[in-house]
PyMOL commands that place a pseudoatom at each C-alpha (Angstrom):
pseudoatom trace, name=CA, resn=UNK, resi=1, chain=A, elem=C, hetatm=0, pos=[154.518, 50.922, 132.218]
pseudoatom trace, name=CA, resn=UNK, resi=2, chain=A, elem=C, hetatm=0, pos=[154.940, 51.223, 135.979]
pseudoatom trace, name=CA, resn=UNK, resi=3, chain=A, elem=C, hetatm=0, pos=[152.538, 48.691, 137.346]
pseudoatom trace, name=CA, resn=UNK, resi=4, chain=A, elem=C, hetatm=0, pos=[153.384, 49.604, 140.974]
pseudoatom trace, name=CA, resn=UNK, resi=5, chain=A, elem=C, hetatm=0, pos=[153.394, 53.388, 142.713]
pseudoatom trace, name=CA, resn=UNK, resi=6, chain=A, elem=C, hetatm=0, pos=[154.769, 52.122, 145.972]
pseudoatom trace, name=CA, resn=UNK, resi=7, chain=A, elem=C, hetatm=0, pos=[158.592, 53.239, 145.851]
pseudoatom trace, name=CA, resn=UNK, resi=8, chain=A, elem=C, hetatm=0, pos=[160.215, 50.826, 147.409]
pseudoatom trace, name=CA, resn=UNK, resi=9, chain=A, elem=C, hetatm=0, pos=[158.671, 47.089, 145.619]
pseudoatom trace, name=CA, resn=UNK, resi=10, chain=A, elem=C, hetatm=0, pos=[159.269, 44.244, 146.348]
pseudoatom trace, name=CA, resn=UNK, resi=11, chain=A, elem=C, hetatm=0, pos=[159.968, 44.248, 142.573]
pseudoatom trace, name=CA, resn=UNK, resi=12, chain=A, elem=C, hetatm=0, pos=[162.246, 47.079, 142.592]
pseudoatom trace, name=CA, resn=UNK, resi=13, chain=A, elem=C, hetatm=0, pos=[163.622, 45.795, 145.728]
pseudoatom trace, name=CA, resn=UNK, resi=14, chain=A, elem=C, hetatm=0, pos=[165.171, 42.994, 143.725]
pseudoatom trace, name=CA, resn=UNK, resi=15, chain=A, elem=C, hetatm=0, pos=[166.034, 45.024, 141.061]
pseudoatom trace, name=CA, resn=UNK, resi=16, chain=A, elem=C, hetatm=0, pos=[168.380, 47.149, 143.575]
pseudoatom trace, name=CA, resn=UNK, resi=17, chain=A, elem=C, hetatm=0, pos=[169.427, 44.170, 145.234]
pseudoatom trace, name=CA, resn=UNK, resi=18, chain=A, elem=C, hetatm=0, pos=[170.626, 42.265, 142.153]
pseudoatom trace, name=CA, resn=UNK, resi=19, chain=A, elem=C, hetatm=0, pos=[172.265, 45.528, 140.329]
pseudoatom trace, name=CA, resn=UNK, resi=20, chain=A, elem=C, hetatm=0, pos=[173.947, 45.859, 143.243]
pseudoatom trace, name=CA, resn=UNK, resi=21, chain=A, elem=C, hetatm=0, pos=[175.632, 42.456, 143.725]
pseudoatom trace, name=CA, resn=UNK, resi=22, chain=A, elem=C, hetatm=0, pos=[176.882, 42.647, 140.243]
pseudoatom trace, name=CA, resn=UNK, resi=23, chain=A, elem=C, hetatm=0, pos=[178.180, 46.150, 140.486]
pseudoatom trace, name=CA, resn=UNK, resi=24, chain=A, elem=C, hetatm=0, pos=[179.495, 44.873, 143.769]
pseudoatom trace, name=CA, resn=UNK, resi=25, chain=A, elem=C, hetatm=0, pos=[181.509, 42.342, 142.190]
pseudoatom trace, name=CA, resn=UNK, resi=26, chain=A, elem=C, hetatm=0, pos=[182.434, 44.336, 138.745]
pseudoatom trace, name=CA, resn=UNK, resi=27, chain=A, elem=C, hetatm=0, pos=[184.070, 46.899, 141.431]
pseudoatom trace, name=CA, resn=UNK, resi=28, chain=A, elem=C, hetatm=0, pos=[185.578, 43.708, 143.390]
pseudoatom trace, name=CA, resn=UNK, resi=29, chain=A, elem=C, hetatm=0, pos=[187.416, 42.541, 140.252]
pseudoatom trace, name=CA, resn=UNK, resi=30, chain=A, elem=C, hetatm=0, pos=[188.452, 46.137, 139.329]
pseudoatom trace, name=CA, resn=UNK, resi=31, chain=A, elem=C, hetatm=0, pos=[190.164, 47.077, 142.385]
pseudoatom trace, name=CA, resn=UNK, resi=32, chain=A, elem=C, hetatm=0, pos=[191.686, 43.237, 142.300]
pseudoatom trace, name=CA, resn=UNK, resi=33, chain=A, elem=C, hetatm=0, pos=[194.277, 44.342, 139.102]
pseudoatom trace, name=CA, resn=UNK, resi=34, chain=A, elem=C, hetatm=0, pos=[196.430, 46.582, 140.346]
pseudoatom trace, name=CA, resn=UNK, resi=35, chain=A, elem=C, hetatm=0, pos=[198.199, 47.173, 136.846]
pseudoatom trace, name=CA, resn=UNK, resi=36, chain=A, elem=C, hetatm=0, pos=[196.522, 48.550, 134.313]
pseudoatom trace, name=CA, resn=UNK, resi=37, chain=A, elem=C, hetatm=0, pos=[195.663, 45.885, 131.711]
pseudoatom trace, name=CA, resn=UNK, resi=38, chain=A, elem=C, hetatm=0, pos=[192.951, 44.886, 129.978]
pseudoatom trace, name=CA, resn=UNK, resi=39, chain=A, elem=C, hetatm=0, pos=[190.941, 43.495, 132.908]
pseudoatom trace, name=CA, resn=UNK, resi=40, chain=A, elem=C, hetatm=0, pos=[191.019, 46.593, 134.618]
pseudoatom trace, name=CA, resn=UNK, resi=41, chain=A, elem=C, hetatm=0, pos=[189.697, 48.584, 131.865]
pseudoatom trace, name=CA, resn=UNK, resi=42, chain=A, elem=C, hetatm=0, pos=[187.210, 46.251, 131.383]
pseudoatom trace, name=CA, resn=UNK, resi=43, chain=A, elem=C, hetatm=0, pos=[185.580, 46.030, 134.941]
pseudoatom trace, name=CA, resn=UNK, resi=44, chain=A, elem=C, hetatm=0, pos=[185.659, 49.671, 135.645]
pseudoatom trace, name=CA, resn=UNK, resi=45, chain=A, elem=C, hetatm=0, pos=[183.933, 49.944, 132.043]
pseudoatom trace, name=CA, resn=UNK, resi=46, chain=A, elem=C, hetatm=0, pos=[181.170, 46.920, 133.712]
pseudoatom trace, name=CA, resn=UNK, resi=47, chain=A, elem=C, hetatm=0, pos=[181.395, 48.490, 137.207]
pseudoatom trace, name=CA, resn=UNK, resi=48, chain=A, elem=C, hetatm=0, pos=[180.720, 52.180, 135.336]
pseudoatom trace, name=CA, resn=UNK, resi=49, chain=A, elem=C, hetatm=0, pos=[176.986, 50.571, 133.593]
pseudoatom trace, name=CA, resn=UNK, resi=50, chain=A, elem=C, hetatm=0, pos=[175.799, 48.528, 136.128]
pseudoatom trace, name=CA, resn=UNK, resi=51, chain=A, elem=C, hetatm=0, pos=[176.006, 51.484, 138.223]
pseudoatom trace, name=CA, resn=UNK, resi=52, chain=A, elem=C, hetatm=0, pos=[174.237, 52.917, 135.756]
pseudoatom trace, name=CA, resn=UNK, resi=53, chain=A, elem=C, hetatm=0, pos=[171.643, 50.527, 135.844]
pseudoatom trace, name=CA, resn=UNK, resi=54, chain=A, elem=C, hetatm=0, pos=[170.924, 50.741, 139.486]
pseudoatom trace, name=CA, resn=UNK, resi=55, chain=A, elem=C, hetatm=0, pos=[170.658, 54.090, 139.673]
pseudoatom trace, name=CA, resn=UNK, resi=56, chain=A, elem=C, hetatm=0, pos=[167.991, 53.565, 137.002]
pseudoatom trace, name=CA, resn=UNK, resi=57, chain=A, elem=C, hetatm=0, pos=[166.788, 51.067, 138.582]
pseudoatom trace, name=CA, resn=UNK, resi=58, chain=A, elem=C, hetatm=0, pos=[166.758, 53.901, 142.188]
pseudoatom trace, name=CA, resn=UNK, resi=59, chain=A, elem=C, hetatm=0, pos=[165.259, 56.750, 140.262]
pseudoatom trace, name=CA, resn=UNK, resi=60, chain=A, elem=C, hetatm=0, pos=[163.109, 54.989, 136.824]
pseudoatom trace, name=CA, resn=UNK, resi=61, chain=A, elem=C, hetatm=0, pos=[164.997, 56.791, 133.531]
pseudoatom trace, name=CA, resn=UNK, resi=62, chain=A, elem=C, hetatm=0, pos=[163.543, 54.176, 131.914]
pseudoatom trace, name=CA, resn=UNK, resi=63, chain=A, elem=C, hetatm=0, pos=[160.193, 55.045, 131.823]
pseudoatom trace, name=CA, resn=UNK, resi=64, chain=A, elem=C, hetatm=0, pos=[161.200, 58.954, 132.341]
pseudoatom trace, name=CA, resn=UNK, resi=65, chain=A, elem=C, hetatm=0, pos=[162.110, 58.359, 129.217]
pseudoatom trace, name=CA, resn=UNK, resi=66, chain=A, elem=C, hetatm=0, pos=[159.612, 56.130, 127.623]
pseudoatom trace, name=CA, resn=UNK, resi=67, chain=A, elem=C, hetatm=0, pos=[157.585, 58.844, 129.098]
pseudoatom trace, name=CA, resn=UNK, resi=68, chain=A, elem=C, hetatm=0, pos=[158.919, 61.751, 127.059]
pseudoatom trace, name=CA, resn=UNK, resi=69, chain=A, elem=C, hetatm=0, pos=[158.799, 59.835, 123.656]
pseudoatom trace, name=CA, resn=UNK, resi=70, chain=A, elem=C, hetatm=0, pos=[155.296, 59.154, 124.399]
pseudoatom trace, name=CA, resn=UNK, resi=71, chain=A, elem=C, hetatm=0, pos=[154.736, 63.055, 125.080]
pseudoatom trace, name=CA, resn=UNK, resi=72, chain=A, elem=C, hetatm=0, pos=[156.474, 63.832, 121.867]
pseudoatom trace, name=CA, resn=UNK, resi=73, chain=A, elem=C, hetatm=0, pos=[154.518, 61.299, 119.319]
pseudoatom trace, name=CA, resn=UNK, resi=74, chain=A, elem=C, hetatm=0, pos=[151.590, 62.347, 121.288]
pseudoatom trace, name=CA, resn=UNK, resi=75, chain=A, elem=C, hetatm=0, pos=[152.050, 66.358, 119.997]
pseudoatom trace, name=CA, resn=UNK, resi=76, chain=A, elem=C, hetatm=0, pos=[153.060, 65.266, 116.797]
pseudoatom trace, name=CA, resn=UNK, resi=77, chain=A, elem=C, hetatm=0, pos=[150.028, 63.065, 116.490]
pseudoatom trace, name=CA, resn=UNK, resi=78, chain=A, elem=C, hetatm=0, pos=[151.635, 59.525, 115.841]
pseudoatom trace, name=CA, resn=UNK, resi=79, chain=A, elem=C, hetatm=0, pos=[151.275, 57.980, 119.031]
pseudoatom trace, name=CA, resn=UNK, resi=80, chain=A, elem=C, hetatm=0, pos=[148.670, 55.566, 117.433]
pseudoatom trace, name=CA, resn=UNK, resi=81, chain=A, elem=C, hetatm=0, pos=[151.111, 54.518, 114.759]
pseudoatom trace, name=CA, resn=UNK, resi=82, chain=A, elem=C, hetatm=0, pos=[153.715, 53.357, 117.061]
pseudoatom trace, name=CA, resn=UNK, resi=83, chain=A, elem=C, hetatm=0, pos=[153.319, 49.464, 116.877]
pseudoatom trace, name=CA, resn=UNK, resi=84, chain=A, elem=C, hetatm=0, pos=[155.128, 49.029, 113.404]
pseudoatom trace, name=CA, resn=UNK, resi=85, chain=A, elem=C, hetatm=0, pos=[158.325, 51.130, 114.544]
pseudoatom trace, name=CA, resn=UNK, resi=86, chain=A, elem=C, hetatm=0, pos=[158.607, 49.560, 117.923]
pseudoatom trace, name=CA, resn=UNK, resi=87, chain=A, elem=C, hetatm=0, pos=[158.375, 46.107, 116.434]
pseudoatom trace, name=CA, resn=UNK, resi=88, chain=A, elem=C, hetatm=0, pos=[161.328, 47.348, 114.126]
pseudoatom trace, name=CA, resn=UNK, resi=89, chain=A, elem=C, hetatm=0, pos=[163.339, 48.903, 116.860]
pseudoatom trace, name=CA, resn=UNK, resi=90, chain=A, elem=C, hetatm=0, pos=[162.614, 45.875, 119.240]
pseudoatom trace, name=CA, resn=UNK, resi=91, chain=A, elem=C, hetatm=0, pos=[163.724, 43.456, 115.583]
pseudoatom trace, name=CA, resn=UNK, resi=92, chain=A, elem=C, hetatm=0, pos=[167.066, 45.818, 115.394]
pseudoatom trace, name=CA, resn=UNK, resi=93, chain=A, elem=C, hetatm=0, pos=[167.551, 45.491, 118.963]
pseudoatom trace, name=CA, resn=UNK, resi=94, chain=A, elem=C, hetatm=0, pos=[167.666, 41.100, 118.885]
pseudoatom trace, name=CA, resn=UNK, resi=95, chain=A, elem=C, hetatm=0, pos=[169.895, 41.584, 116.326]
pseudoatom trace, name=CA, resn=UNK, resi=96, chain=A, elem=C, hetatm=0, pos=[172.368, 43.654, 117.583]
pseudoatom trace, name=CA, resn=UNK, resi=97, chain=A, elem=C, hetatm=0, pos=[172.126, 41.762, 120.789]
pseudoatom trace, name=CA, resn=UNK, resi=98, chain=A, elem=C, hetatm=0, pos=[172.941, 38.527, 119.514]
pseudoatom trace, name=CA, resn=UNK, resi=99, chain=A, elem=C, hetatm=0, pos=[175.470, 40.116, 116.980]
pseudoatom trace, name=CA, resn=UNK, resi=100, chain=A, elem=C, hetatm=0, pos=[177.622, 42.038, 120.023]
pseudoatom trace, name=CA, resn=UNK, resi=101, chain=A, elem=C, hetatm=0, pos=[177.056, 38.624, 122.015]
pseudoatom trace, name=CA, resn=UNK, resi=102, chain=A, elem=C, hetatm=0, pos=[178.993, 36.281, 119.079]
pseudoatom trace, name=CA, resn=UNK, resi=103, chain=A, elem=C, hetatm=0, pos=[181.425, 39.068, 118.802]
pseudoatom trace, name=CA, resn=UNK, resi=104, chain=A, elem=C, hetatm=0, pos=[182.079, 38.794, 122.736]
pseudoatom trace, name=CA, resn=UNK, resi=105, chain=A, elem=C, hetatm=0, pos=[182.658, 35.003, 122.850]
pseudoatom trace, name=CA, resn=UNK, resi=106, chain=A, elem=C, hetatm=0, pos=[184.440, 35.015, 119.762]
pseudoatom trace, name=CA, resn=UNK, resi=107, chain=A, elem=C, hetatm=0, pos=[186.795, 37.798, 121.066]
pseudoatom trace, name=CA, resn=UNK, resi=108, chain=A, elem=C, hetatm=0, pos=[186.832, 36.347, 124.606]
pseudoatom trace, name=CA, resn=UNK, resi=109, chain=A, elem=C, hetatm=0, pos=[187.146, 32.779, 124.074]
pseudoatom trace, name=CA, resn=UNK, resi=110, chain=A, elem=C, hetatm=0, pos=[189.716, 32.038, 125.664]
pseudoatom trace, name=CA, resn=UNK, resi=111, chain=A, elem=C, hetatm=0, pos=[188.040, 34.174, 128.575]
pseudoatom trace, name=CA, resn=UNK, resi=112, chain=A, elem=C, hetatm=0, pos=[184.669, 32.925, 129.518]
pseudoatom trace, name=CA, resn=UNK, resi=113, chain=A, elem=C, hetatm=0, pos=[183.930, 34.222, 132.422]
pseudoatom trace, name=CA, resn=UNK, resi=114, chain=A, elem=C, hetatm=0, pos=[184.898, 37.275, 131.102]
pseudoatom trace, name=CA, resn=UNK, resi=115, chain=A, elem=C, hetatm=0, pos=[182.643, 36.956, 128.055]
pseudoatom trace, name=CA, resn=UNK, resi=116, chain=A, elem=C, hetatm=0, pos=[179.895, 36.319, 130.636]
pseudoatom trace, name=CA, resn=UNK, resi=117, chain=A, elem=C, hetatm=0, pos=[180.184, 38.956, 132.429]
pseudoatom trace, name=CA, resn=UNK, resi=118, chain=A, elem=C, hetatm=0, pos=[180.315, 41.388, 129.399]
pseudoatom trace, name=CA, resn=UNK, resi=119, chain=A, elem=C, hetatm=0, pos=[177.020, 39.415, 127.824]
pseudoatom trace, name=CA, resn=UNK, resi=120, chain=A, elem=C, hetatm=0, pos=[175.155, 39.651, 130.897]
pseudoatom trace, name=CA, resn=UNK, resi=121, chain=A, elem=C, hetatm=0, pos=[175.743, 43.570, 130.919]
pseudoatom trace, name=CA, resn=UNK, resi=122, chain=A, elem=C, hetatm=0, pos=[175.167, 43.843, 127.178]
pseudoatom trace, name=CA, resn=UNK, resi=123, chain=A, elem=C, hetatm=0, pos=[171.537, 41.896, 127.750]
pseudoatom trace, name=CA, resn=UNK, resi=124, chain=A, elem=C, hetatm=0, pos=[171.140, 44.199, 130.514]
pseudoatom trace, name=CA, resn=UNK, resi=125, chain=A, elem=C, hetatm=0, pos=[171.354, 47.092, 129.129]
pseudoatom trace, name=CA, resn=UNK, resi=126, chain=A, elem=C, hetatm=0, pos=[169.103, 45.368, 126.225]
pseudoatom trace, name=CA, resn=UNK, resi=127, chain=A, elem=C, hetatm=0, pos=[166.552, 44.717, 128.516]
pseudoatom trace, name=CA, resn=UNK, resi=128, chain=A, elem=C, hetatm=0, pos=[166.982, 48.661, 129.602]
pseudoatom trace, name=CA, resn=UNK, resi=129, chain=A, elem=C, hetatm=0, pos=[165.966, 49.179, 125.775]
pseudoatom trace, name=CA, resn=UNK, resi=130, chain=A, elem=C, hetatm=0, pos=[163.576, 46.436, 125.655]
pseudoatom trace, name=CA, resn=UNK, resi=131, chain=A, elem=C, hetatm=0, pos=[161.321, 48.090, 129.028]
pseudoatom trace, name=CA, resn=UNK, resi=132, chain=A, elem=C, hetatm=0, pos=[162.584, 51.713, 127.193]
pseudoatom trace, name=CA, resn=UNK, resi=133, chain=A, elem=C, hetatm=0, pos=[160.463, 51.359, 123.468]
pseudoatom trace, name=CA, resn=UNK, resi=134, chain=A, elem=C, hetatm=0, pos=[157.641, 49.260, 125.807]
pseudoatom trace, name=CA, resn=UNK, resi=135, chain=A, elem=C, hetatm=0, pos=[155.602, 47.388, 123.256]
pseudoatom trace, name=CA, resn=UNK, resi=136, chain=A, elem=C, hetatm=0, pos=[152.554, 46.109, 124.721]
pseudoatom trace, name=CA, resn=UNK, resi=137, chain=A, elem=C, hetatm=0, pos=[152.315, 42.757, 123.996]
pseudoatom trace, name=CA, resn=UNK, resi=138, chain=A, elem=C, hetatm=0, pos=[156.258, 42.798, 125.640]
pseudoatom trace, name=CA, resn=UNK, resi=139, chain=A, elem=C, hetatm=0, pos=[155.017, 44.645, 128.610]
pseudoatom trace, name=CA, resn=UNK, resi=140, chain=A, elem=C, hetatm=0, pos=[151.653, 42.185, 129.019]
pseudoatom trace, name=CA, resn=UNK, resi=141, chain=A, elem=C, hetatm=0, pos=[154.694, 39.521, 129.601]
pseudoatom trace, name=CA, resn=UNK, resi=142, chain=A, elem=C, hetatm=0, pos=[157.057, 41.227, 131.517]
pseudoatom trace, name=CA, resn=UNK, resi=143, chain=A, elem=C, hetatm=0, pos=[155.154, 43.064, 134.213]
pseudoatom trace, name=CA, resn=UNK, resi=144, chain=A, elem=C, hetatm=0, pos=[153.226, 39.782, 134.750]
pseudoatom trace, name=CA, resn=UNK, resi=145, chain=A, elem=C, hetatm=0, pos=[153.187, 39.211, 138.436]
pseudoatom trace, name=CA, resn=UNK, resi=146, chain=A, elem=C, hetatm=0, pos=[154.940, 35.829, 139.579]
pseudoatom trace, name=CA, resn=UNK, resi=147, chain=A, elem=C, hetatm=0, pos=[154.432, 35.554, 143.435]
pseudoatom trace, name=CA, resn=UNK, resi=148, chain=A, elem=C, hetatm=0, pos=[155.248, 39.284, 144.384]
pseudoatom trace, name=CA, resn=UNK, resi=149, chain=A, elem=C, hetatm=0, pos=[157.311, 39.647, 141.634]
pseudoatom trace, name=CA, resn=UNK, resi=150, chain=A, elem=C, hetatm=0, pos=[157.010, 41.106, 137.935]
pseudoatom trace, name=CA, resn=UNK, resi=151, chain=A, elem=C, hetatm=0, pos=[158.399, 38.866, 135.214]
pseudoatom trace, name=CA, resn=UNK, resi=152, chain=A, elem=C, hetatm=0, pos=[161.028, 41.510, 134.236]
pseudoatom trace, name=CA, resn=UNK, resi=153, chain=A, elem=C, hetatm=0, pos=[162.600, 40.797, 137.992]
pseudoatom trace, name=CA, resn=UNK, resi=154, chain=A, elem=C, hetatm=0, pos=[163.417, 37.414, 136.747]
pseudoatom trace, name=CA, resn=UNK, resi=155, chain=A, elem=C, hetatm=0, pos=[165.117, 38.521, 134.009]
pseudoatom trace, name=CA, resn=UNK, resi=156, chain=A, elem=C, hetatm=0, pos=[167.579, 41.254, 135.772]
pseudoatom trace, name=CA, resn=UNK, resi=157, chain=A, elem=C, hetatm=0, pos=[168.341, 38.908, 138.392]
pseudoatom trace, name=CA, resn=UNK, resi=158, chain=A, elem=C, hetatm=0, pos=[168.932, 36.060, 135.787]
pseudoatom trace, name=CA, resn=UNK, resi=159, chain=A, elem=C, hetatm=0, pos=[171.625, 38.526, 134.170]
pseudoatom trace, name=CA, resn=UNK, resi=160, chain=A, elem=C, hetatm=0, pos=[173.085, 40.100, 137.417]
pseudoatom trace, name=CA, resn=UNK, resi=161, chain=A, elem=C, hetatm=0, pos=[173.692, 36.315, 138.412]
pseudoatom trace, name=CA, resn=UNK, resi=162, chain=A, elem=C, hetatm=0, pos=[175.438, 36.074, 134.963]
pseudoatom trace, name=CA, resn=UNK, resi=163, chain=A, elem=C, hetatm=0, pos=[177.292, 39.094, 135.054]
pseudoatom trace, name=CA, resn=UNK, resi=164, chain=A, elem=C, hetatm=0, pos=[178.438, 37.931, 138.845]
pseudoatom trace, name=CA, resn=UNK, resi=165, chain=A, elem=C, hetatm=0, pos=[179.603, 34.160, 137.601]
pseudoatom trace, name=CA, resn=UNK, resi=166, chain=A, elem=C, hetatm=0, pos=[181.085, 36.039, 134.691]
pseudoatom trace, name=CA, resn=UNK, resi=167, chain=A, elem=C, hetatm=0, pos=[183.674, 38.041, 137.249]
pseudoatom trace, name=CA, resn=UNK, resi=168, chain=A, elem=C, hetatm=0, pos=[183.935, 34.984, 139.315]
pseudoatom trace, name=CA, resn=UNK, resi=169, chain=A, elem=C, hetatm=0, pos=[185.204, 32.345, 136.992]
pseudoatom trace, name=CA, resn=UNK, resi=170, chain=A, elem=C, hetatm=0, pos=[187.268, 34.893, 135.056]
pseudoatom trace, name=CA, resn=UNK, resi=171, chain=A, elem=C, hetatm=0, pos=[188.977, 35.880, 138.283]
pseudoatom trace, name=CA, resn=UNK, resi=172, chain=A, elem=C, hetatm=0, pos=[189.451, 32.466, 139.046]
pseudoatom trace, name=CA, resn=UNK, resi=173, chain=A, elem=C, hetatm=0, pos=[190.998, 31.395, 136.047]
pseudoatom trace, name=CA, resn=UNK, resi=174, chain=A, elem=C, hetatm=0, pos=[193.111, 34.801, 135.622]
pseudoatom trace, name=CA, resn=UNK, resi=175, chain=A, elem=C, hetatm=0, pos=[193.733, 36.254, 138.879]
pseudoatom trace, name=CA, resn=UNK, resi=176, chain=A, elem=C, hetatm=0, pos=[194.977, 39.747, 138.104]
pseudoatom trace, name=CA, resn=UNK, resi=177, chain=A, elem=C, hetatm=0, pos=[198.714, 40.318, 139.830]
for i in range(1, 177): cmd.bond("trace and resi %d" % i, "trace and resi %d" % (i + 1))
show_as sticks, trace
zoom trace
């Protein structure tokens, strides 16, 4: 659901804006560890999806997307059935999230700005999903306009912020030589 046909919103402006400063830093901490050791890998592997990210944010895959499973269910005369498998998919999806997030601070804990930064991009990217399978009752929430401002902008700032205090406090506490 695009709720806005002007390019450049003040919603997607924020989007771009807050993809940006956590790709920003994700690069920042990359090109900080000279050797190659597990930080490195891991914030060129960040760096690599929130680029990702922003350049859906830039050019809507999302809903390109959402758009061409709605085409498809459409000609195979489903599209009206949809509400039970999204609700599954969207079920899966908390499941995983929260799974791969206790599996990050349980791997990382003696990392946790590290662990941040990989949880904010894994909710990220589930929030990709989430606006991706679109159920309506999800979308009447987040494209809910807040000032000038859909819902969903909270919620991609919120996690670029995370992702950004994730690279900060892990570079703080291990500086990469």
């Amino acid at each position: 659901m695009v709720a806005d046909h002007e390019w450049l919103s003040p919603t997607r402006t924020a989007g771009l804006t807050a993809y940006t400063a956590s790709l920003l830093a994700c690069v920042w901490r990359w090109a900080k560890c000279r050797e190659v050791d597990a930080s490195r890998g891991l914030y060129a592997m960040l760096a690599l999806v929130q680029f990702c990210l922003l350049l859906d944010m830039a050019f809507n895959w999302r809903w390109k997307l959402h758009d061409l499973g709605v085409g498809v269910a459409t000609k195979l005369g489903v599209y009206d059935l949809r509400r039970t498998p999204q609700l599954l998919v969207l079920m899966a999806l908390a499941l995983v999230l929260a799974l791969l997030s206790a599996l990050i601070f349980y791997r990382f804990r003696r990392r946790i700005g590290a662990a941040l930064a990989l949880t904010g991009t894994t909710l990220s990217v589930g929030l990709w999903c989430l606006e991706c399978v679109s159920l309506h009752a999800v979308d009447g929430v987040l494209y809910s306009m807040i000032g000038m401002l859909m819902t969903v902008t909270l919620a991609w700032i919120f996690l670029a912020l995370v992702t950004c205090l994730g690279v900060w406090l892990d570079f703080s506490r291990h500086p990469c030589k």
